[in-house]
C-alpha positions in Angstrom: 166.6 88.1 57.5 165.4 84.4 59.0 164.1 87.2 61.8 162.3 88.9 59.4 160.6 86.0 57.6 159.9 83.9 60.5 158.4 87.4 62.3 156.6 87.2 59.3 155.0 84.3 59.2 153.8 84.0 63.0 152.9 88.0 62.4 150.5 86.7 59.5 148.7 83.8 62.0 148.5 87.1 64.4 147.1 89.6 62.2 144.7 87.4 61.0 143.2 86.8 64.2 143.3 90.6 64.8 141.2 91.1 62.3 138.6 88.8 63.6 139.0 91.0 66.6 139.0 94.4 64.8 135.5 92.9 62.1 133.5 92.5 64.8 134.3 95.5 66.9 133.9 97.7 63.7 130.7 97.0 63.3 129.1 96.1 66.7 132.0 97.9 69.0 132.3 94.7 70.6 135.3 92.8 71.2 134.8 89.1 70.9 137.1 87.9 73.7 136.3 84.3 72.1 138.1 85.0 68.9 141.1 82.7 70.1 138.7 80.1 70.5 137.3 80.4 67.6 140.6 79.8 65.9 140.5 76.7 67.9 137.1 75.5 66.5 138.9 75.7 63.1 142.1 73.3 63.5 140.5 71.2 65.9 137.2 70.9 63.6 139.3 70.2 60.4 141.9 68.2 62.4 139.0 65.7 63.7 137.4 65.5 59.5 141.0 65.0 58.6 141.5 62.1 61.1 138.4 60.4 59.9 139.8 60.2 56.5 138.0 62.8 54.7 140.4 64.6 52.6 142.6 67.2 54.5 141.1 70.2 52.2 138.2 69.4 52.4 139.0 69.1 56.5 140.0 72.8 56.1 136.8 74.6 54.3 134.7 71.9 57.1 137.1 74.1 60.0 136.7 77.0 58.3 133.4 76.7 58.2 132.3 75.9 61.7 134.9 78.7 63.2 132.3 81.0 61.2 129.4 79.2 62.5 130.5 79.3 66.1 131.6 83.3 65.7 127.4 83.9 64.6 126.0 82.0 67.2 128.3 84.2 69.3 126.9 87.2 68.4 123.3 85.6 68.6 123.7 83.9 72.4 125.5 85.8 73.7 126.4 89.9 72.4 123.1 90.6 70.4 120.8 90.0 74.0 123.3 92.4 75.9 123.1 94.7 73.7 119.4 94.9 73.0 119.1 95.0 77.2 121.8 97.9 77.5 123.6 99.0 74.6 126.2 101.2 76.4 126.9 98.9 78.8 130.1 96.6 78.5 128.3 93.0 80.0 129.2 91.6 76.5 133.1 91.6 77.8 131.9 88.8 80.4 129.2 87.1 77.9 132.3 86.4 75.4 134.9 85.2 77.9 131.8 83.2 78.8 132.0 81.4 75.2 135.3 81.4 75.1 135.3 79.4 78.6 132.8 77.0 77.2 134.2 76.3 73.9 137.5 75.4 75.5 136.1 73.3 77.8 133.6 71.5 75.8 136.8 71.3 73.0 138.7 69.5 75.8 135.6 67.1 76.6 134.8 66.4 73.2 138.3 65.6 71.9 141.0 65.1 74.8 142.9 67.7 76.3 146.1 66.4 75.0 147.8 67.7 71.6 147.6 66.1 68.2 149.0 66.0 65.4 147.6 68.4 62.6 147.9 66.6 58.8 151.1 67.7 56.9 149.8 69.7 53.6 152.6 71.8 51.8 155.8 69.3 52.7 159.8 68.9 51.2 159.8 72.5 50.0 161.8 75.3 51.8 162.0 78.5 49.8 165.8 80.3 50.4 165.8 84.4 50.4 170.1 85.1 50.9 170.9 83.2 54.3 166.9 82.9 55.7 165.1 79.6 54.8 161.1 79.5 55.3 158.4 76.5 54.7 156.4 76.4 52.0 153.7 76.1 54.2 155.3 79.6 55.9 155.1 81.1 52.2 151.8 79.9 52.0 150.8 82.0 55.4 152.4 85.4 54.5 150.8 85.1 50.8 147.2 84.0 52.4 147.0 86.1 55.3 148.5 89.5 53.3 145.6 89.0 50.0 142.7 88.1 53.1 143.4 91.1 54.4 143.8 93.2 51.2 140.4 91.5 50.2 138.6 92.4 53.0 139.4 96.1 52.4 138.2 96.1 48.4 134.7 94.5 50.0 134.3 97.0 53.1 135.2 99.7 50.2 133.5 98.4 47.0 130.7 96.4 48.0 127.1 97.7 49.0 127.3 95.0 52.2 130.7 97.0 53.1 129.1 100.0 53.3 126.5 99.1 54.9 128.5 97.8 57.8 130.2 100.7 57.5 127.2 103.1 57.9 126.5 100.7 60.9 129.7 101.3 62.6 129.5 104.8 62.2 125.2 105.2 63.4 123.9 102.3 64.2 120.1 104.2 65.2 120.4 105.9 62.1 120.8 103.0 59.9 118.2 101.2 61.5 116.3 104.3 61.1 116.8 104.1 57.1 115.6 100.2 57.2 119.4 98.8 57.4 119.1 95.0 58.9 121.9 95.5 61.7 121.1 92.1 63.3 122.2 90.9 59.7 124.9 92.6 59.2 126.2 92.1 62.9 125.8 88.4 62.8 127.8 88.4 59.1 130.4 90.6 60.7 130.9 87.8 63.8 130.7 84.6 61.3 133.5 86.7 58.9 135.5 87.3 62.2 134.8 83.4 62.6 136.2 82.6 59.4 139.1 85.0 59.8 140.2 82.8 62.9 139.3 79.6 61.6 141.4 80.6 58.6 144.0 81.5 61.4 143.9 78.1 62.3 144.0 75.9 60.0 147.4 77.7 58.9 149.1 77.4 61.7 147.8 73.8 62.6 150.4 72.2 60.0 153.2 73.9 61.7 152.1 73.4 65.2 149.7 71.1 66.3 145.8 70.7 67.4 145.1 71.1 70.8 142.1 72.7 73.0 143.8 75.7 74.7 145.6 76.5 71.1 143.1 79.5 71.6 145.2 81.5 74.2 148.1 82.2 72.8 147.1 83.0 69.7 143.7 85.1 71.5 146.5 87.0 73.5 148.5 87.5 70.5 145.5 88.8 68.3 144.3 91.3 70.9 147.5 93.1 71.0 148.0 93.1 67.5 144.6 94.7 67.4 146.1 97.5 70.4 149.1 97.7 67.5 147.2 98.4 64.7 144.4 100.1 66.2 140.8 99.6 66.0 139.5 102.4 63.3 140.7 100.2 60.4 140.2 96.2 60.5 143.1 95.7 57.7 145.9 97.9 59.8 145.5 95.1 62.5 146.8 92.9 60.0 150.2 95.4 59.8 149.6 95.3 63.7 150.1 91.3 64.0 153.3 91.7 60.9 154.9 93.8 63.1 154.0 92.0 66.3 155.1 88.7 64.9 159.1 90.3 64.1 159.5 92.1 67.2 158.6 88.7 69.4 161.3 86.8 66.8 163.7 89.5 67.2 162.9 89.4 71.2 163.3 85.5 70.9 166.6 86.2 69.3 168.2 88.9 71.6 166.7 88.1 74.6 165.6 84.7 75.2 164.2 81.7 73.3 160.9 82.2 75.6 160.8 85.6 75.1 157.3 85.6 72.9 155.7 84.1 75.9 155.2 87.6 78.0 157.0 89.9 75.2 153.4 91.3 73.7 152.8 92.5 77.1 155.4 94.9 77.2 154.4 95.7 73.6 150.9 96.8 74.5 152.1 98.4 77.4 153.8 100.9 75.7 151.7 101.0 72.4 148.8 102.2 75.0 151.5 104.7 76.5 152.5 106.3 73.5 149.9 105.8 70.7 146.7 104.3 72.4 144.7 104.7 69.0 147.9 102.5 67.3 149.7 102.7 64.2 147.7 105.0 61.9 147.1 107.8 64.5 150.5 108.6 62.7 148.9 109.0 59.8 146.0 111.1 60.7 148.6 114.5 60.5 149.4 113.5 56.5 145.5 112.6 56.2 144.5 116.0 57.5 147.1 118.0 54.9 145.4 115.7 52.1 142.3 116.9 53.0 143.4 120.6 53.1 145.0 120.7 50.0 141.8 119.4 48.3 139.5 121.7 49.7 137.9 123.9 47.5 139.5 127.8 48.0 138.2 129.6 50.6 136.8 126.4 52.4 136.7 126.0 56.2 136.8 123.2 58.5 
């Protein structure tokens, strides 16, 4: 059970950052290799406002905030002008690790490459399920991370932005054809990525720390929850990073304490040898009997 909820929790600070990844390559098919950094920006930015003596919730929206700033002037520097040069090309893969590279850097200039301290927010409360104890601030994670996930899904679904970017994802010519703003719509998709990570960030700041190269670790961690979940659905990357976070506990557990170092490795490994289009390829079988066994009599196809 302390497995489970501690798999949990991590899992939540992963899948969140998967769906940063799995936002921005739904609508633009572009995978922002600076998504760790961008989670970064977030604890660092509402680390530094917290240090000044601003209050520390404040400190959070401020992080929040600038992660999704950063994530639109990503798409604005340094995808959008790849793109509009060679749209099939994959030059954006180097542009990103380009920003990720600088933000890092400049973090590490800006603020000391040494950790610090992130403010304690949700302190002297465990929570006690049988024999497993969790934080508050753990509780706090799951409960966040689940509803931001379950959010975004009732927007893409029930919102006309949603499906917009989802008419986007699916033709981008098209949509432009019909008057869609895609340069809108893309650069909302990278600042909500942005804000996903930030968000990332500022959760897992309290139980770690703040430091410049945070960004790796959890960037690593994100993409292959993303390879978990798979890339058709942003919310199954969140399910992806659950179920990442309680197989690196359980590998921490059985094999060795520095298992989660180089475990999600092996995990994508075999998630791109036996389902390369992740968890809800299972799926598609029960999806295509639904959709037989509404079609009208006598229908085809």
């Amino acid at each position: 059970m302390q497995v489970l909820l501690s798999g949990l929790a991590i899992g939540a600070i992963y899948g969140l950052v998967a769906m940063g990844f799995a936002i921005a390559f739904y609508v633009t098919r572009v995978i922002n290799f600076a998504e760790g950094q961008l989670l970064m920006v977030g604890v660092m930015v509402a680390a530094w406002f917290a240090r000044t003596g601003l209050d520390p919730w404040i400190a959070i929206v401020l992080g929040i905030l600038a992660a999704a700033a950063v994530g639109a002037v990503t798409y604005l520097v340094a995808v959008r002008p790849v793109l509009a040069f060679d749209r099939f090309s994959f030059a954006w893969l180097v542009s990103t690790l380009g920003v990720a590279l600088i933000l890092e850097n400049g973090a590490a200039l800006v603020w000391g490459p040494t950790s610090r301290s992130f403010p304690a927010l949700l302190t002297g409360t465990s929570v006690h399920v049988g024999s497993a104890t969790l934080t508050l601030q753990e509780v706090v994670t799951i409960g966040v991370a689940i509803a931001a996930a379950i959010g975004f899904e009732l927007y893409r679904r029930r919102t006309l932005f949603g499906k917009l970017g989802m008419a986007i994802a699916h033709d981008p010519e098209m949509a432009t054809a019909l008057g869609a703003n895609t340069v809108l719509v893309a650069t909302a998709a990278f600042a909500l990525a942005g804000a996903f990570a930030g968000l990332a960030g500022v959760l897992i700041g309290p139980i770690t720390y703040s430091n410049p190269y945070l960004g790796d670790t959890y960037g690593i961690a994100g993409f292959v929850a993303l390879m978990i979940g798979g890339t058709s659905r942003p919310a199954a990357a969140m399910a992806g990073g659950l179920l990442l976070g309680i197989l690196g506990e359980a590998a921490n557990k059985l094999i060795d304490t520095q298992a989660s170092d180089w475990f999600p490795f092996v995990v994508v490994v075999v998630m791109l040898l036996v389902l390369p289009e992740g968890l809800l390829s299972l799926a598609a079988p029960f999806r295509r009997a639904v959709r037989r066994a509404r079609a009208p009599a006598g229908a085809t196809g």
